[in-house]
C-alpha positions as CSV (number, residue, x, y, z in Angstrom):
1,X,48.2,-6.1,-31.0
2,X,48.0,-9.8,-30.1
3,X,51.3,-10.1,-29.4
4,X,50.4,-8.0,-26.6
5,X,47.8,-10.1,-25.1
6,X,49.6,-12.7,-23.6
7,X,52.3,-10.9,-21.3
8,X,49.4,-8.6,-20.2
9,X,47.1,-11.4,-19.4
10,X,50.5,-13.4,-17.5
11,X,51.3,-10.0,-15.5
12,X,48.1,-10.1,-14.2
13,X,48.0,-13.8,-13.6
14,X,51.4,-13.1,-11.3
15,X,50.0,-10.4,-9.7
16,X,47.1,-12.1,-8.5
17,X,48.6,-15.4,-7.2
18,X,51.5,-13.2,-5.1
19,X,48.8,-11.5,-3.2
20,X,48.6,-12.0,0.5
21,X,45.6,-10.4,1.8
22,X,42.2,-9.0,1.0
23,X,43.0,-5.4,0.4
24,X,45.9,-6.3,-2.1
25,X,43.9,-8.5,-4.1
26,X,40.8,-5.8,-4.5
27,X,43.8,-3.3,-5.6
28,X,44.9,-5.9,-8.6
29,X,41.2,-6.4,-9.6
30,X,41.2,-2.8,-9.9
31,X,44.7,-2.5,-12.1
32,X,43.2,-4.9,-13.9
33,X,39.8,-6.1,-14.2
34,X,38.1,-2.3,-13.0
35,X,35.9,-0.3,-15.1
36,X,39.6,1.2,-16.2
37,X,41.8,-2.0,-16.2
38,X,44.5,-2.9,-18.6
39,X,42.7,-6.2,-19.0
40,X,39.3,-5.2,-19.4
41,X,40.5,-2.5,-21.5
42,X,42.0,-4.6,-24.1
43,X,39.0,-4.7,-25.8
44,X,39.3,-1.0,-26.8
45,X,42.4,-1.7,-28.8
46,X,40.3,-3.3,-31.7
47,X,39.6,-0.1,-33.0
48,X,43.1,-0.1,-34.7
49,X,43.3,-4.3,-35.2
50,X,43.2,-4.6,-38.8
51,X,40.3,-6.2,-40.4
52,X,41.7,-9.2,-41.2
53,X,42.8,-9.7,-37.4
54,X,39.9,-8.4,-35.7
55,X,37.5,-12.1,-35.2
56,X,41.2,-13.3,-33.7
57,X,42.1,-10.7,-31.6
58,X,38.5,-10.3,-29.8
59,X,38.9,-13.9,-29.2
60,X,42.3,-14.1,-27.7
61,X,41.4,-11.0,-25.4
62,X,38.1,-12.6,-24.3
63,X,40.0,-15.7,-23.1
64,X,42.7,-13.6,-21.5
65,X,40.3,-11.8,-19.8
66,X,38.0,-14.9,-18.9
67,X,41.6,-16.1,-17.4
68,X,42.3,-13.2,-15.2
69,X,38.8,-13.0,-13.7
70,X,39.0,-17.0,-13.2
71,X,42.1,-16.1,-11.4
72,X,40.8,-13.2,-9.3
73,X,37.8,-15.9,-8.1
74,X,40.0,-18.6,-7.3
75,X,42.1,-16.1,-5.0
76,X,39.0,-14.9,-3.1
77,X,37.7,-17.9,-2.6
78,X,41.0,-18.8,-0.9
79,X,41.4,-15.7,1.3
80,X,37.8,-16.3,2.5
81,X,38.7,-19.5,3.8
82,X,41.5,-18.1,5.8
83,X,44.7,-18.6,3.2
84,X,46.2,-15.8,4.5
85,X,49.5,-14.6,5.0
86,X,51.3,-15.4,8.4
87,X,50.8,-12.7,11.0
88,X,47.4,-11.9,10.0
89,X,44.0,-12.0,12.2
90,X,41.4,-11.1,9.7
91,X,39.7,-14.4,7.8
92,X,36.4,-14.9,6.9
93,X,34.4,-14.1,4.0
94,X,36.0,-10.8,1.8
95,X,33.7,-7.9,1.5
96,X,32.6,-7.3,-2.1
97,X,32.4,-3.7,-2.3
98,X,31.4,-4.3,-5.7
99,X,27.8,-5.4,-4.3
100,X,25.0,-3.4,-4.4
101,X,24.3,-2.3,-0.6
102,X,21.4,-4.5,1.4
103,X,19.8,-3.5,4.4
104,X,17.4,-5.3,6.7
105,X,13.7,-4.2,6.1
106,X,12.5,-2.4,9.4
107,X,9.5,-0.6,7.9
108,X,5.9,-2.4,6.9
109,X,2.4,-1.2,6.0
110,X,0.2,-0.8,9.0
111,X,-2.8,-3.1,9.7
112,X,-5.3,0.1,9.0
113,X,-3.3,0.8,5.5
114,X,-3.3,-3.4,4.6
115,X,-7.0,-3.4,5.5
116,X,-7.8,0.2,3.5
117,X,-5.6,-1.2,0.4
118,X,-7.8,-4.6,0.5
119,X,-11.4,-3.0,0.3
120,X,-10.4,-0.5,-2.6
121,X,-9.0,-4.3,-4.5
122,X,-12.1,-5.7,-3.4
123,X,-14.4,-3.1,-4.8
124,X,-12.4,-2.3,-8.1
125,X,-13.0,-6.0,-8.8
126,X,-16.8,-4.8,-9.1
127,X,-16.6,-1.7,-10.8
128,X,-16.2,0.8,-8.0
129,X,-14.1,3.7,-8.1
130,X,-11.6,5.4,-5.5
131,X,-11.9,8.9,-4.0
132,X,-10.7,10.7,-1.4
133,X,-12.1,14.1,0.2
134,X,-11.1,16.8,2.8
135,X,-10.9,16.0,6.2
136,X,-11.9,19.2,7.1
137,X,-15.2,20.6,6.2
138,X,-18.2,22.9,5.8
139,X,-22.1,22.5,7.1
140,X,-23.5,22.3,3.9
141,X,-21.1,18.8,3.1
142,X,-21.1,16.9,6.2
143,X,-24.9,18.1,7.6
144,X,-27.2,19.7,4.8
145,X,-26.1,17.8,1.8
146,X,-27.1,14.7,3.6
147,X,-30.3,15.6,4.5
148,X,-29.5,16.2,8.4
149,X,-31.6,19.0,9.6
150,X,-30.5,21.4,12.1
151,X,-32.0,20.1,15.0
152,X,-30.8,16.5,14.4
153,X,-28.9,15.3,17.5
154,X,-25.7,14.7,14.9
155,X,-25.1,18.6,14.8
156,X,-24.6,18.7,18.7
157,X,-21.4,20.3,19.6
158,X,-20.9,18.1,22.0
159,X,-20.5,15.4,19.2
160,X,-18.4,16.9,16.9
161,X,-15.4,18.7,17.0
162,X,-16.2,22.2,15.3
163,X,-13.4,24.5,14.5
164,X,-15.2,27.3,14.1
165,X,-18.9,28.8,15.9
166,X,-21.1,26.1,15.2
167,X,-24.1,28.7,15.5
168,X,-22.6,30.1,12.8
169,X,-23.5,31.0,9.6
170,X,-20.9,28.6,8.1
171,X,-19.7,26.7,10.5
172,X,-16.5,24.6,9.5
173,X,-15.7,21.0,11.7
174,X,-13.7,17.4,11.3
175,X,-15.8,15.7,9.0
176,X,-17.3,12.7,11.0
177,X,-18.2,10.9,7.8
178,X,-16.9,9.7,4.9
179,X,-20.3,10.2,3.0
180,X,-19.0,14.1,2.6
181,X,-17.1,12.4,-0.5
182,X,-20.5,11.2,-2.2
183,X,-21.8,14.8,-2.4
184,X,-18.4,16.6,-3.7
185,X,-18.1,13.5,-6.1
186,X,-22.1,13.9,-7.0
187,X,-21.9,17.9,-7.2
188,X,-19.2,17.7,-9.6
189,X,-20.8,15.2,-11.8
190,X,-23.7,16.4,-14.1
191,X,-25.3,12.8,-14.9
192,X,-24.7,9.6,-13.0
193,X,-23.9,6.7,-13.4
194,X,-21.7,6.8,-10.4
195,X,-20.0,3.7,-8.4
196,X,-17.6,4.7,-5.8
197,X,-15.8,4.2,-2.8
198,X,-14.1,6.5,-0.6
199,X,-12.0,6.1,2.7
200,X,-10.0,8.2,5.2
201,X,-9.9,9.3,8.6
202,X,-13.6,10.9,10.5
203,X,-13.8,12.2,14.0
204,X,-15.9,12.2,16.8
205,X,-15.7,13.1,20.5
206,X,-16.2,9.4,21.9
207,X,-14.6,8.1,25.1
208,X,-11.5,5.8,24.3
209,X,-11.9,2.2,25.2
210,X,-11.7,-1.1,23.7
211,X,-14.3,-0.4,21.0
212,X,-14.4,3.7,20.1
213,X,-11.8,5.9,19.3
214,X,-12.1,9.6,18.5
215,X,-10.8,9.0,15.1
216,X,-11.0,6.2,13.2
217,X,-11.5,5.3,9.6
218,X,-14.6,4.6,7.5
219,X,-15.0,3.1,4.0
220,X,-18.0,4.7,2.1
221,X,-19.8,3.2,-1.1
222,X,-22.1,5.3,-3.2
223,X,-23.6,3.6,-6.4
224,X,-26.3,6.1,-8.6
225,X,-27.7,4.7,-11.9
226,X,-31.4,4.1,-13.2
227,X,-33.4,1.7,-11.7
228,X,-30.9,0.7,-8.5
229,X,-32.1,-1.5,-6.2
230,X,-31.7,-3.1,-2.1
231,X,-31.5,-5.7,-4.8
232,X,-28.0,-4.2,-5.7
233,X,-27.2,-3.1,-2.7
234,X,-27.3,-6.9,-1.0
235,X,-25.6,-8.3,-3.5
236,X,-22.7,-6.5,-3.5
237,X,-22.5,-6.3,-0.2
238,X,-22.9,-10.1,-0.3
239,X,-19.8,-10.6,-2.7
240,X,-17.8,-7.9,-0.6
241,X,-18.4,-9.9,2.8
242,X,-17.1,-13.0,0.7
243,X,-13.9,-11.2,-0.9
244,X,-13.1,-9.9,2.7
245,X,-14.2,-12.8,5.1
246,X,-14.1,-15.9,3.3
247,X,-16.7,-17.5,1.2
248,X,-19.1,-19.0,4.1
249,X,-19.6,-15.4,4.9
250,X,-23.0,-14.5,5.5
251,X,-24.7,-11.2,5.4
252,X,-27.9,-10.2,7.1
253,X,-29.5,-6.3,6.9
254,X,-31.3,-5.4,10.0
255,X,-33.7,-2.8,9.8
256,X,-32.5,0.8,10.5
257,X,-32.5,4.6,10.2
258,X,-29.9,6.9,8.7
259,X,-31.2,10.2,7.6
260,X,-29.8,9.8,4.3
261,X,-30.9,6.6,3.0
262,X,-34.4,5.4,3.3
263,X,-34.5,2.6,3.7
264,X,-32.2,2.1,5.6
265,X,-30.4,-1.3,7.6
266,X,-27.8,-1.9,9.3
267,X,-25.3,-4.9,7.9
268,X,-24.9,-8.1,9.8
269,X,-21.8,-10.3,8.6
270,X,-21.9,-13.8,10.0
271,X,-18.6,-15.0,10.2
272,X,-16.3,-17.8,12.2
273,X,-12.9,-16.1,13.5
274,X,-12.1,-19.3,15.7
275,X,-14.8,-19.1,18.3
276,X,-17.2,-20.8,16.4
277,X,-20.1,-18.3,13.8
278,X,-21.2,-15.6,15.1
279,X,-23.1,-12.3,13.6
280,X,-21.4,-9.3,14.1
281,X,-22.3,-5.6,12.5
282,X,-20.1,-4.0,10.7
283,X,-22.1,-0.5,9.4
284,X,-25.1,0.7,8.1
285,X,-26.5,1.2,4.4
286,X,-29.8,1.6,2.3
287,X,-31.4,3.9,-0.5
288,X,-30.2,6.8,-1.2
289,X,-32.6,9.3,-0.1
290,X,-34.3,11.1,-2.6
291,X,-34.1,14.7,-0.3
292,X,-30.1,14.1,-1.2
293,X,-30.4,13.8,-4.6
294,X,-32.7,17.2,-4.7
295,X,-29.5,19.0,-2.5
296,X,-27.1,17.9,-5.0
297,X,-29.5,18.5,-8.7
298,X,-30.4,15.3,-9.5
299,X,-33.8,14.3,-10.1
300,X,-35.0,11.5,-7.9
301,X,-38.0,10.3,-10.2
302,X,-34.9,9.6,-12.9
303,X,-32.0,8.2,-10.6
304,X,-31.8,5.9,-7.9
305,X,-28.9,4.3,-5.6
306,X,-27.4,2.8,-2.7
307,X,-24.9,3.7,-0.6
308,X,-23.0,1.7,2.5
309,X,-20.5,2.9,5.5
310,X,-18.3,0.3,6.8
311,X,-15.4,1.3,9.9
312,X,-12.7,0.0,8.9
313,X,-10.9,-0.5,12.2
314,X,-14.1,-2.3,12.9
315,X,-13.6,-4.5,9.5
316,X,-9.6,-5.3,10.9
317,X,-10.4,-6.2,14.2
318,X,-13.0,-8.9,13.1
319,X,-10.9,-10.0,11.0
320,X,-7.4,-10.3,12.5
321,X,-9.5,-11.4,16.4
322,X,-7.8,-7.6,17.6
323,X,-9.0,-7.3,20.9
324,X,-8.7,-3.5,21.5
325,X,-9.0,-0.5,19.0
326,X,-6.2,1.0,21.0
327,X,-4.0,-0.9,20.1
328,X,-4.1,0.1,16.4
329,X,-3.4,3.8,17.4
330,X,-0.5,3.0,20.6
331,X,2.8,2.4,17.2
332,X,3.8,-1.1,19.4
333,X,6.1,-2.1,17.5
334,X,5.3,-5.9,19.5
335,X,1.9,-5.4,18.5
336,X,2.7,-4.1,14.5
337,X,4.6,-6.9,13.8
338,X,2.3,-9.5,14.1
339,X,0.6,-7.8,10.8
């Protein structure tokens, strides 16, 4: 067996140096160095070396082999700088089909996607959990549930888009908020302590401009545990505004109502986006209602808790100085790859 390891390794040695182009010298790396080669397969005759030879002959065919690939390198690099045979055009580098394939990345996550995957890091970092609810819904979930009686101006047809009679006895409709998500996630948990977040897409019948969309995305915060305080509810809303705007942030909550919470504000985030400070608001929050813990089974002289609604197109455009909410929606790709 080693007596056969020297005229393989110099037949491959030959072959190699007398080729003249690319395409020869990837069919000799084949006949020899491949996954089948008589080189590389040398290693497979040690099964019948006997024992005393074995240390010997896995040396001589690792140097033999070391010798051809050395040889194989030495030619490429050679071709590649235009060593070619006489009456060829093709130089340049050789194409090592060998290498796994690459392509250029086209594809990246939207602005609305980067923003929504930031506020669920933000509020894991404090405890808050992720969930995620049906876009379309009943009256009981987007209306009843959260306290919003039937002669609220919310219910107006004209402010909603209903997919069914909205006179009816269960009318169905695009949810246009995200709190929907607190009452599934409250109905289908006997006893808090809750503390979550939940995102996706609401609608509502506005005129498109600059500022309002008919769909857009909201990020919703429910937290229900004994003896939950505005307290609470500042100071996380405080250490979000940091996380998401810097730490000279500032929040202010203006007073408000929301028929939901009570009390209720509105949230003020004081921040500098190159134009010098400036307050801008960003959504509303408060106390959780006791009327919405009744709808749901939970007794209100037991459980407190605060809940928040942010837009979240709102949250990118004050962050990234974006101009126009249309422009999130118009798949530019000028406009996408700033982000």
């Amino acid at each position: 067996m080693l007596d056969q390891i020297d005229p393989l390794r110099d037949e491959a040695l030959a072959a190699i140096a007398g080729v003249a182009d690319a395409e020869a010298l990837e069919q000799a790396r084949i006949k020899y160095l491949g996954s089948k080669g008589a080189v590389k397969g040398m290693m497979a005759w040690i099964k019948d070396v006997p024992k005393d030879q074995k240390r010997d002959f896995g040396q001589a065919a690792n140097a033999a082999q070391k010798a051809v690939q050395d040889a194989f390198e030495a030619k490429k690099s050679a071709l590649a700088e235009g060593a070619s045979a006489p009456g060829q055009t093709a130089k340049g580098p050789l194409l090592d089909i060998t290498e796994p394939a690459t392509a250029p990345v086209l594809g990246r996550r939207h602005i609305i996607s980067q923003t929504i995957d930031e506020l669920i890091e933000v509020f894991a970092r404090m405890g808050f959990d992720h969930h995620e609810g049906p876009e379309v819904e009943d009256d009981r979930h987007n209306f009843i549930a959260l306290n919003i009686p039937e002669t609220h101006p919310a219910r107006d047809p004209l402010d909603n888009f209903y997919l069914s009679d909205p006179f009816g006895p269960s009318p169905t409709l695009l949810r246009s908020q995200t709190s929907t998500v607190q009452i599934r996630v409250m109905e289908q948990t006997p006893e808090p302590p809750i503390r979550i977040i939940s995102t996706g897409r609401v609608y509502r019948p506005d005129e498109h401009d600059a500022t309002h969309y008919s769909m857009f995305h909201q990020v919703e915060g429910l937290y229900v545990d004994k003896k939950v305080s505005m307290v609470d509810l500042k100071t996380t809303l405080y250490q979000f505004a940091r996380a998401m705007f810097g730490q000279d942030a500032e929040i202010d909550l203006v007073p408000s109502y929301f028929p939901f919470t009570e009390p209720s504000a509105e949230l003020y985030v004081k921040m500098d986006l190159g134009k010098g400070p400036e307050w801008m608001e960003i959504g509303g929050c408060g106390m959780v209602d006791p009327a919405v813990f009744e709808h749901v089974g939970y007794d209100p002289e037991a459980w407190t808790g605060f809940a928040f609604g942010l837009g979240i197109e709102r949250l990118a455009m004050r962050k990234h100085a974006i101009k126009d909410i249309r422009w999130l929606f118009e798949n530019d790709v000028r406009f996408l790859r700033r982000f």
